[in-house]
ZAMARGU-4260 file (C-alpha; in steps of 0.2 Angstrom, whole numbers, plus 5000, padded with zeros to 4 digits):
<rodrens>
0) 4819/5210/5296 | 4822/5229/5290 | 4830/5241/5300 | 4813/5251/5299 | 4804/5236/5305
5) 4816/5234/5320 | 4817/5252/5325 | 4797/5252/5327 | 4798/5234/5338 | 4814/5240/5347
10) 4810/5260/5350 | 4825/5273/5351 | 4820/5270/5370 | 4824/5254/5370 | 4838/5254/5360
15) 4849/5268/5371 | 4843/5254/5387 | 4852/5240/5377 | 4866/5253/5376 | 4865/5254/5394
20) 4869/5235/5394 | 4884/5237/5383 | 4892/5250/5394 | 4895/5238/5406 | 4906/5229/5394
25) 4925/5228/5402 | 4939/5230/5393 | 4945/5213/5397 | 4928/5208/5389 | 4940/5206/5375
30) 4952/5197/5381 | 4942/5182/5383 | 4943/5181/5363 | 4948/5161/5364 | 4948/5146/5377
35) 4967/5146/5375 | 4976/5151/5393 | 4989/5164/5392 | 5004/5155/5388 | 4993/5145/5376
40) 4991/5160/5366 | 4997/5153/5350 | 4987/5139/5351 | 4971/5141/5338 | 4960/5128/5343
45) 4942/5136/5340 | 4937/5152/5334 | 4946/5169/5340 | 4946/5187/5337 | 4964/5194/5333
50) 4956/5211/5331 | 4948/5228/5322 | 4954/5236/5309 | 4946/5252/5308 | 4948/5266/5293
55) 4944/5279/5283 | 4937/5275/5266 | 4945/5287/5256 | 4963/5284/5263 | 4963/5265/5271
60) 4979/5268/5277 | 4973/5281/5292 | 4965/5273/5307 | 4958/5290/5312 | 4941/5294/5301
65) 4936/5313/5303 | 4919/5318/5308 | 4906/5318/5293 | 4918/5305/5284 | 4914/5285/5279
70) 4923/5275/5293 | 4925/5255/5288 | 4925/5243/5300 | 4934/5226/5298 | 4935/5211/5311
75) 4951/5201/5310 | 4946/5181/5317 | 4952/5164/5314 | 4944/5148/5314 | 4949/5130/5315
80) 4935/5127/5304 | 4927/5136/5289 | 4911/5143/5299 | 4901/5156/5294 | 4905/5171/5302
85) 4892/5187/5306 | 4896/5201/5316 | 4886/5214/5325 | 4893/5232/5328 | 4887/5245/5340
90) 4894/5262/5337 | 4891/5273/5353 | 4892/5292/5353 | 4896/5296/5369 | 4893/5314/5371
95) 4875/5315/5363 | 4870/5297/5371 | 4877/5302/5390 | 4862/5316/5393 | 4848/5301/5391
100) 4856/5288/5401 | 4859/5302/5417 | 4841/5306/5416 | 4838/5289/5418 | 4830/5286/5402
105) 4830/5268/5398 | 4843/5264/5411 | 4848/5251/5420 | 4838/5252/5436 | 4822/5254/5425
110) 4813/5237/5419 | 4819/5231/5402 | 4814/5219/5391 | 4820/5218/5374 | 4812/5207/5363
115) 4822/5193/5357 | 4827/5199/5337 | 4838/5190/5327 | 4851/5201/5318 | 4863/5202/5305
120) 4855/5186/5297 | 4859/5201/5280 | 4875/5209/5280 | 4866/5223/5275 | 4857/5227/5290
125) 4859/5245/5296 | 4850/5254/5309 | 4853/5273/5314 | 4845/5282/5331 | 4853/5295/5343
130) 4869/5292/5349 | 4870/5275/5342 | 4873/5266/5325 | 4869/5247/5322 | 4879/5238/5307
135) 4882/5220/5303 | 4894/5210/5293 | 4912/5208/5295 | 4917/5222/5286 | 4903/5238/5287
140) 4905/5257/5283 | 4897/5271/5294 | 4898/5291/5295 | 4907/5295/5308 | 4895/5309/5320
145) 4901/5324/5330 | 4908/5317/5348 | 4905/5332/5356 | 4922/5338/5359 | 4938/5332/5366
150) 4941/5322/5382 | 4954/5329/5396 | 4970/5324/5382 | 4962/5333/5367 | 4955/5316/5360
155) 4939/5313/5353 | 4933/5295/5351 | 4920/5284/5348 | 4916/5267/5357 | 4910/5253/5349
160) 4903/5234/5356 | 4900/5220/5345 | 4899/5198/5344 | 4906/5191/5332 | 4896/5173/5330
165) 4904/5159/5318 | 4892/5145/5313 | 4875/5153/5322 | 4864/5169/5323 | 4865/5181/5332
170) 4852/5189/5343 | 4844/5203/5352 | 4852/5199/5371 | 4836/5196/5384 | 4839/5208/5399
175) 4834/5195/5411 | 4852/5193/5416 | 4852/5176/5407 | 4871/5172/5403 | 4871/5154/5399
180) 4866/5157/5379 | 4880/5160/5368 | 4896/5165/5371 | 4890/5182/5377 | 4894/5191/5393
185) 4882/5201/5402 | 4879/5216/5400 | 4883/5214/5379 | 4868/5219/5370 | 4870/5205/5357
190) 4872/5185/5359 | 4878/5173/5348 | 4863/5154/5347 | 4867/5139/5338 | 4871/5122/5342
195) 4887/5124/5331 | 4890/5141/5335 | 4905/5150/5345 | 4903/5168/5347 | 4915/5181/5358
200) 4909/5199/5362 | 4923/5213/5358 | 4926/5230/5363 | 4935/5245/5354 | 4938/5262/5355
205) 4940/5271/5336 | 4950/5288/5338 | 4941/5302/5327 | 4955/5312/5318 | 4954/5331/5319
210) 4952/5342/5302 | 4964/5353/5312 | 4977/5344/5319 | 4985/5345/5335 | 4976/5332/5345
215) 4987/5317/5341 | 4972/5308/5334 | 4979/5308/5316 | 4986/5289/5317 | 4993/5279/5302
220) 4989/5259/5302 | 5007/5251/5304 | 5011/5238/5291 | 5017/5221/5289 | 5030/5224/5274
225) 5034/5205/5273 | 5038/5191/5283 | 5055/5182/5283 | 5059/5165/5289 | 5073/5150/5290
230) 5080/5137/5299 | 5086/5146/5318 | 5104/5150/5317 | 5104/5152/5297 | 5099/5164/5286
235) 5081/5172/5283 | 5073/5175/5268 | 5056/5181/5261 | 5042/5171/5263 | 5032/5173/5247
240) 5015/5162/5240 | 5029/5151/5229 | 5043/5152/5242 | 5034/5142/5258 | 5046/5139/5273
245) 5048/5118/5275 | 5055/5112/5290 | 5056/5093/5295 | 5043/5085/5308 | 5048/5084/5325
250) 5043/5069/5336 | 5050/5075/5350 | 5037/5089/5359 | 5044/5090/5375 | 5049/5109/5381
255) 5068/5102/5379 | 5065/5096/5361 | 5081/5096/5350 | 5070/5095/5334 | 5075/5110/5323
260) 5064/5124/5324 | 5060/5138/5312 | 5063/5156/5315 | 5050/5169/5309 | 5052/5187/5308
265) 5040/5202/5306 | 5044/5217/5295 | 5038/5233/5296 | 5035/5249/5286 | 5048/5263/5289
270) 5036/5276/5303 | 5026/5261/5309 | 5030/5266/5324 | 5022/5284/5323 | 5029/5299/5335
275) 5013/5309/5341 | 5009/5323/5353 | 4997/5321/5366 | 4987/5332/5380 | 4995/5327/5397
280) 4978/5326/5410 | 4989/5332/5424 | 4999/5347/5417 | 4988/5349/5403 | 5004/5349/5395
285) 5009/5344/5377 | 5021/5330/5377 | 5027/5319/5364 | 5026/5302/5365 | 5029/5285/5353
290) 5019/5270/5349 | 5025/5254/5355 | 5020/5241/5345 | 5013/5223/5350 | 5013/5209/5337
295) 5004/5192/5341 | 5007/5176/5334 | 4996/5159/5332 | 4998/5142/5322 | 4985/5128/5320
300) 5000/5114/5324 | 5016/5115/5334 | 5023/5127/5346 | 5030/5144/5348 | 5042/5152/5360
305) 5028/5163/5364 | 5012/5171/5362 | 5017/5191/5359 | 5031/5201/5356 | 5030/5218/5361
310) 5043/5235/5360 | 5047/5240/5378 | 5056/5257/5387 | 5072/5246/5387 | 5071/5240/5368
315) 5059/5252/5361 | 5062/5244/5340 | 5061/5227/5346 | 5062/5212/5333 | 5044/5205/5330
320) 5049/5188/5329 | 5045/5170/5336 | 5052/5152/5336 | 5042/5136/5328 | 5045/5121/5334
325) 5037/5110/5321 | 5020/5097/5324 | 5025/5078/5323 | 5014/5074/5310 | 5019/5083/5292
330) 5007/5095/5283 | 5003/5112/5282 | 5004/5124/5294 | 4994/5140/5296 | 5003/5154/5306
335) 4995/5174/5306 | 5002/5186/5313 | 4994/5201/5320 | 4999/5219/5325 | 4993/5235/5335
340) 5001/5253/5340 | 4991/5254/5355 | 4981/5269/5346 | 4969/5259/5334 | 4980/5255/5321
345) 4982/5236/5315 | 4987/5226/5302 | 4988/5205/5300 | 4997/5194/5288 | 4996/5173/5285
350) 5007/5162/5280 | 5010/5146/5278 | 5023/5133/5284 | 5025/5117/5278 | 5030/5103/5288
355) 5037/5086/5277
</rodrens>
């Protein structure tokens, strides 16, 4: 169906009360990106989200688009199996979308019914009304509005819902409070159908960088510069596409094992962990602070030490690295690793492992 086509079935009425339904949307909405429990975080066993990658199309290495520039739009997953994946975005201007929703136009206390559309069948799609933009596709490009102005911290941002649906369709959620389609959550505008399908709602918020400066929202992705690895206690060494790590199976999978395991260690770029000023909401102060990076981990066989790795007040450059304890059966292992600054900025890398 064309954008045109579903903007007249749909309404700019309608489409700011879906919006409605997305605002609900938690922040640990996004959380619930896998069936794996906590400490199981390293576990891929279905389809997850790892994260956004958003960026400015001209410089991809800024995680901060400016108003009136392309933004991109990428969603980092993983799968068990090799599904199709679609993805629906909803970018929400806050400022221009707030004055309809107070008036309660379209809002949540009014009647809604939204018919049932199916979306994102193209990666193509595109759909632009007030204070929202709709894109599909795992990696999409939009240009990024005015926000209105800064929050209390001198920040301007916009927020943005999606589902991310492998091996199904995804569709126009039903406002009937109907959760039990999909993978959905109420109050996401979007579920994912299919009798093969697994789908996970997300939320992110895109920091818009300032043409002047001054508001900390200038942010540069931090990068993955390689990956080194080797038996724990020995040396580490590049892990290149002709230089896999081996490692021998272990048979024993208890938490005690005295198999050999395999360390692997994160590299950064020099500044990944960028310095930044920032508008304090309670002195309306100025202060400096620094990102603190967090780097997950996941394999598709075997066992880490852990889930994440993160820099803390007491070791603010902390080593992003984990410890493998090899699968009993031998064959290749995938392991990704994934990383955010806690202001937008991300970057992943994949390796493999082999296990003889």
């Amino acid at each position: 169906m064309s954008a045109e086509r579903t903007a007249s079935v749909i309404g700019p009425r309608r489409a700011r009360a879906a919006l409605g339904l997305a605002s609900l949307v938690a922040l640990a909405t996004a959380g619930a990106q896998s069936c794996a429990t906590f400490t199981e975080a390293w576990q891929l066993t279905d389809f997850r989200i790892l994260g956004v990658r958003a960026y400015a199309e001209t410089q991809p290495e800024r995680n901060s688009p400016r108003r009136g520039e392309s933004a991109v739009l990428e969603l980092s997953t993983a799968d068990v199996r090799a599904r199709n994946v679609r993805v629906a975005w909803l970018v929400v201007n806050s400022a221009s979308f707030g004055a309809p929703m107070a008036s309660g136009d379209g809002g949540m206390s009014g009647g809604l019914s939204l018919p049932p559309i199916f979306l994102c069948d193209s990666a193509d799609f595109a759909l632009d009304l007030p204070g929202i933009t709709l894109r599909c596709g795992t990696r999409t490009s939009f240009t990024v509005p005015s926000t209105g102005g800064p929050d209390s911290r001198g920040r301007e941002s916009l927020t943005i819902f999606g589902v991310a649906c492998a091996g199904g369709r995804i569709r126009v959620r039903p406002t009937d409070g109907d959760a039990s389609s999909g993978a959905s959550a109420p109050g996401v505008p979007f579920e994912c159908l299919g009798s093969d399908a697994r789908g996970w709602p997300f939320q992110y918020t895109m920091l818009v960088g300032s043409a002047t400066g001054g508001t900390g929202n200038d942010n540069m992705h931090p990068r993955i510069v390689g990956v080194r690895a080797g038996v724990m206690g020995g040396t580490l060494t590049p892990v290149t596409d002709t230089q896999i790590p081996r490692i021998q199976r272990c048979a024993d999978q208890s938490t005690r094992s005295s198999c050999t395991r395999l360390r692997v260690e994160a590299d950064f770029n020099d500044g990944a962990r960028e310095r930044y000023p920032e508008r304090d909401p309670n002195t309306n102060m100025i202060v400096m602070r620094d990102e603190r990076l967090v780097t997950g981990f996941i394999v598709s066989a075997g066992r880490l030490s852990g889930g994440f790795r993160t820099d803390t007040a007491a070791e603010p450059q902390s080593v992003m690295g984990n410890d493998f304890l090899p699968p009993k059966d031998p064959g290749d292992v995938r392991m990704i690793i994934y990383a955010t600054d806690g202001r937008g900025g991300y970057d992943t890398r994949e390796i493999t492992i082999r296990v003889d």
